[in-house]
N, C-alpha and C positions, 0 to 999 in steps of 0.2 A: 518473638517479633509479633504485634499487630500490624493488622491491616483492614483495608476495608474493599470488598467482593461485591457485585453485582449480580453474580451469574446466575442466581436465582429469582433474577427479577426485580428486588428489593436489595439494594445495598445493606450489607450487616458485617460488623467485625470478626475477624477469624485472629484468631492464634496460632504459630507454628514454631519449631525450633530456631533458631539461630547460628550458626552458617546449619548449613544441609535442607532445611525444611522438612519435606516431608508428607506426614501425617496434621491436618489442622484441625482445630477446636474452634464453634462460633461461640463467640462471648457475648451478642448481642442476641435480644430473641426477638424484638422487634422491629428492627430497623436499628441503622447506627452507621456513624460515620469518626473519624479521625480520632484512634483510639490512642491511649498515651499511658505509660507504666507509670507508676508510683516506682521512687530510686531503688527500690527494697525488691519491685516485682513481684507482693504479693496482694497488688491490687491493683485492676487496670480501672479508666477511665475513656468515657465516650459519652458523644453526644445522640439523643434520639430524636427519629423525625421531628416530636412536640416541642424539638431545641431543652429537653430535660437534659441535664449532665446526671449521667447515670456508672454507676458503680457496680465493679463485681469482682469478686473476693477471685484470686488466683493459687492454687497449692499445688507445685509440682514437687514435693518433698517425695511423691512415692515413683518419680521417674516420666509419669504421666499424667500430663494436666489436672485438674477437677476443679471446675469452676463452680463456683456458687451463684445464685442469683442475680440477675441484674436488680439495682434499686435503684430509684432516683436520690440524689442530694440535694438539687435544687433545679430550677427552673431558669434557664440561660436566659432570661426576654430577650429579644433583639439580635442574640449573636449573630454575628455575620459570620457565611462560611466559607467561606475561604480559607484556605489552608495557613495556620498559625492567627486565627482566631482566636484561640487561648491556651492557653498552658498552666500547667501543675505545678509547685514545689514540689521538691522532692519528696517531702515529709507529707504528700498528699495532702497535707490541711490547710492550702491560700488558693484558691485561682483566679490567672487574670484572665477576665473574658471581655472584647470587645464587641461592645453591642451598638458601634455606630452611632451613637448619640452627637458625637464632637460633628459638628456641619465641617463640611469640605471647604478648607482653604482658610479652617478657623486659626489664629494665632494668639488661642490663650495660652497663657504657661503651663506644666506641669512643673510641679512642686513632689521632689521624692526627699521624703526626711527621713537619713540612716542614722542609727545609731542614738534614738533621740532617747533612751533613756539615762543615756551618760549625762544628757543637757539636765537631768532628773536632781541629779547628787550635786550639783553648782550649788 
């Protein structure tokens, strides 16, 4: 399970078991908020003060955590943070991030095209 701690002053993401807890691991080193697994669990995700979405490798094959580096991926501009802000695929490689751009009370369309490479073979 992630989570995000204060008690040092600085909000940062910790890691701990799931049911029981425990013993935690911080996965963030410089600040971090609203951290989120990849479906596999061997890599979480979180956002940094500077709104970077940042990455770090997770292995508990040997019983006990051992995180890798945080790294950035890219740079959220704008995210708003508010809780469900954005989200992962599972497969860790799409994210959707809201960065507030759409003016309040706007009513353009969204337009979601599934499955558009079947339109491909017509």
């Amino acid at each position: 399970m992630a989570y995000d701690n204060g008690e040092s002053g600085r909000t940062e993401v910790y890691i701990t078991s799931f049911p029981g807890g425990g013993a935690r691991w911080q996965a963030s080193t410089n600040g971090g908020v609203q951290g989120r697994w990849r479906g596999d669990g061997k890599e979480l995700y979180f956002l940094d003060p500077s709104d970077n979405l940042m990455a770090v490798d997770v292995d508990v094959s040997s019983g006990t955590p051992r995180l890798g580096v945080p790294h950035a991926l890219f740079q959220a501009v704008g995210v708003q943070r508010q809780v469900g802000a954005w989200v992962v695929t599972n497969d860790g490689k799409k994210f959707l991030v809201d960065n507030g751009s759409t003016k309040q009370g706007s009513s353009e369309p969204l337009t979601l095209v599934q499955n558009w490479t079947a339109e491909l073979k017509k």
